[in-house]
C-alpha positions in Angstrom: 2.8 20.5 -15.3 1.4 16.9 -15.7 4.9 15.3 -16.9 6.4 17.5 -13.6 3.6 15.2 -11.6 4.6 12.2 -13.1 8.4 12.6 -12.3 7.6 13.7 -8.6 5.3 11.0 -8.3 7.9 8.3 -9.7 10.3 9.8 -7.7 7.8 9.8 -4.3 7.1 5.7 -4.9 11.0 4.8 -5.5 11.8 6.6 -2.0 8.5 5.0 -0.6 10.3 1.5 -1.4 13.2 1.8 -1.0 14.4 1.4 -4.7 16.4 3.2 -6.6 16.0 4.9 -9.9 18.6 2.8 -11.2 17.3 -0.5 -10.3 13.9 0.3 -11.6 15.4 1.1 -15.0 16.9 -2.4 -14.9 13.3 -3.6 -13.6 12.0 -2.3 -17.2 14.4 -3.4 -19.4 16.7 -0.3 -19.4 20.1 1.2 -18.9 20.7 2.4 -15.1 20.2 6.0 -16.2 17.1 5.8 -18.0 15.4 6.8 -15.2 17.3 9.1 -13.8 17.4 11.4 -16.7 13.4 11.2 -16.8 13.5 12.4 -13.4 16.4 14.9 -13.2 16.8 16.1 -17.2 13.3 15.9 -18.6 14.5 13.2 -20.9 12.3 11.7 -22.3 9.7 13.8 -21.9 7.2 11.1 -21.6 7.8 7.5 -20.4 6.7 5.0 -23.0 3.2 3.0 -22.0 5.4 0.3 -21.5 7.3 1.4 -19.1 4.6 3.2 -17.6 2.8 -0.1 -17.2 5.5 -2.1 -15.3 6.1 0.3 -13.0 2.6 1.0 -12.0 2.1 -2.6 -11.7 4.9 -2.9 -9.5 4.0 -0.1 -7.3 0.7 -0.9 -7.5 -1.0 2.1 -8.8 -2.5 3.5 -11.3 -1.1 3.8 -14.7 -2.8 7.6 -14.9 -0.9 8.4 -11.8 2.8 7.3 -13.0 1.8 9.1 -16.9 0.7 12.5 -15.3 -2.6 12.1 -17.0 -4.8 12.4 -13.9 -4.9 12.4 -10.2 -6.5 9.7 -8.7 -7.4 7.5 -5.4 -5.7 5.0 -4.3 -6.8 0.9 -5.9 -9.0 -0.7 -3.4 -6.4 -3.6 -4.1 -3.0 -4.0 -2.9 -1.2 -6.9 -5.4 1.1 -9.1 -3.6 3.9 -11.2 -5.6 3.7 -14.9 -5.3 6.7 -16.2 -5.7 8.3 -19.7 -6.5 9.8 -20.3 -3.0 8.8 -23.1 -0.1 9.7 -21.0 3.2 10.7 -24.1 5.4 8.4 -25.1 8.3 10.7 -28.1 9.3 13.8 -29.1 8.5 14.3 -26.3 5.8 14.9 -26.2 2.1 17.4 -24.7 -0.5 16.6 -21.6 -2.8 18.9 -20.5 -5.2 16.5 -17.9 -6.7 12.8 -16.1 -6.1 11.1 -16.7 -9.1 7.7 -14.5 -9.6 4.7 -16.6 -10.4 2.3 -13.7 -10.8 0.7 -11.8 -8.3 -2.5 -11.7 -6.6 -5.1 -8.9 -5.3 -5.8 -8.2 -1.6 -8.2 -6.0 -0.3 -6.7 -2.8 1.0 -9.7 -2.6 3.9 -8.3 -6.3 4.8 -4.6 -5.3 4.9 -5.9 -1.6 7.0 -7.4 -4.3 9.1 -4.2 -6.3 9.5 -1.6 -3.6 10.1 -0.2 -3.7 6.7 0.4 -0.3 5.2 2.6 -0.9 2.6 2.7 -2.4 -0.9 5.4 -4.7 -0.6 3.8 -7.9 -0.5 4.6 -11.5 -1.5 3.3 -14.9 -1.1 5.2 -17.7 -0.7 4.2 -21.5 0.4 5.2 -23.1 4.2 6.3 -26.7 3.9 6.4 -28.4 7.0 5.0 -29.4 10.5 7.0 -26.8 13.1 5.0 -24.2 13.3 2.2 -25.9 13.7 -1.0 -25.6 14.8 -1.0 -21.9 13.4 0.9 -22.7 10.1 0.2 -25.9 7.9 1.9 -28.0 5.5 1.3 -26.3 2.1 -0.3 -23.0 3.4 0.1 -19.7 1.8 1.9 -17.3 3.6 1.3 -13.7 3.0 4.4 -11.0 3.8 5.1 -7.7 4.6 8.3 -7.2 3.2 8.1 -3.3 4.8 8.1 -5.1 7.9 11.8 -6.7 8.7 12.0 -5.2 12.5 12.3 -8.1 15.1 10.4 -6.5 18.4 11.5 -8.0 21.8 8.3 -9.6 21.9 8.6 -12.2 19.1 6.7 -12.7 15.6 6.3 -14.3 13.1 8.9 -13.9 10.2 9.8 -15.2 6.9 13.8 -15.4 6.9 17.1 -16.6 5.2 19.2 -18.1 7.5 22.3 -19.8 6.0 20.7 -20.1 2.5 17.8 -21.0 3.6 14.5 -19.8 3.4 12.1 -20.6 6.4 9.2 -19.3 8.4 9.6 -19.3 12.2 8.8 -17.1 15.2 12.0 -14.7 16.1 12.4 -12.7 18.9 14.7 -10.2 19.3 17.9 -10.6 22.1 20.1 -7.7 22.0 22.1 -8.5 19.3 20.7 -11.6 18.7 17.5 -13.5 16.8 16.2 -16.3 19.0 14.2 -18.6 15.9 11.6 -20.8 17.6 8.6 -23.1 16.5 5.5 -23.3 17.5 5.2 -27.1 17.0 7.0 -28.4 20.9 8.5 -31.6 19.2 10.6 -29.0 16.9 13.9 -27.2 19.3 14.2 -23.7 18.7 17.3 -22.7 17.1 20.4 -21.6 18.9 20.1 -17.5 18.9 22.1 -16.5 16.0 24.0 -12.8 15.7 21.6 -10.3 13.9 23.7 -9.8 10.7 23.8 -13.8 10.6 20.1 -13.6 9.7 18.2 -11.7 6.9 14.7 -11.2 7.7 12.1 -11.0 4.4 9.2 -9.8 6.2 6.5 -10.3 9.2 4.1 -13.4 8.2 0.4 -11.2 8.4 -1.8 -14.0 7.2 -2.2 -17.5 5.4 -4.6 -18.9 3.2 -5.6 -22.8 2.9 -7.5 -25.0 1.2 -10.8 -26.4 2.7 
């Protein structure tokens, strides 16, 4: 009965994140359908601790919970990735890649508080004056990555747009993203088709140095 748990539970996360069982094989370091014969054939019977702890680390639970062990409450923390990436505040910047620096813990209360409900989190750093006075140069930008919906009303996003990464407010426009800054010396940019633009996630909060 516990290694049933632990495949319905690893099964409940993947569809909760929109990964599949196939990429998360690759995320531990094994074939594409590692995974999916845990889940579907019973094989292995029992995930190695190794695997069991990179996945729990990356779905932020409980290493008991993914192992069948036990059933437990949820962490009071929610980790967010902090990745090697300078979301443009200006003129913008290249990234080839999204390195992972490490993560760091937030309070779920905080998050509750914010309107964040799910564990997809990052961290990246604004460079940049246009979207100030709410965003600095060299503030840390925290993500929702489970949140990619423009509204009609506008927000502020964490994008790619043309290979490169910035941080701006979008509003939505039909079929289009309008991408504006708060700074007035900065022009918005023209409103650009939807599939032109790939949204990362809805800026929730930054952190600064005193």
């Amino acid at each position: 009965m516990e290694m049933a748990d632990s495949r319905a539970t690893l099964l409940a996360l993947a569809e909760e994140h929109g990964e599949t069982l196939a990429a998360l094989s690759r995320l531990i370091g094994r074939n594409e359908a590692y995974l999916q014969q845990f889940v579907r054939r019973g094989t292995p019977r029992r995930l190695a601790d190794a695997d069991i702890t990179r996945l729990s680390r990356y779905f932020g639970v409980s290493e008991a919970e993914l192992s069948g062990a036990a059933v437990v409450p949820p962490l009071p923390v929610v980790p967010a990735r902090r990745l090697d990436v300078a979301a443009a505040a200006g003129s913008g910047s290249w990234v080839e890649e999204e390195r992972q620096l490490g993560e760091v813990q937030f309070d779920r209360g905080m998050l509750g508080q914010l309107g964040v409900a799910t564990r997809r989190l990052a961290l990246v750093t604004a460079r940049g004056e246009s979207m100030l006075p709410a965003i600095r140069d060299g503030d840390q930008v925290l993500v929702d990555e489970g949140d990619t919906g423009v509204p009609a009303a506008g927000a502020v996003f964490v994008l790619r747009l043309d290979g490169v990464v910035m941080v701006k407010r979008v509003q939505r426009l039909g079929d289009r993203l309008l991408l504006s800054s708060d700074n007035p010396d900065y022009p918005a940019i023209p409103a650009r088709r939807v599939e032109e633009v790939t949204v990362l996630g809805r800026a929730v909060a930054i952190t600064r140095r005193l």
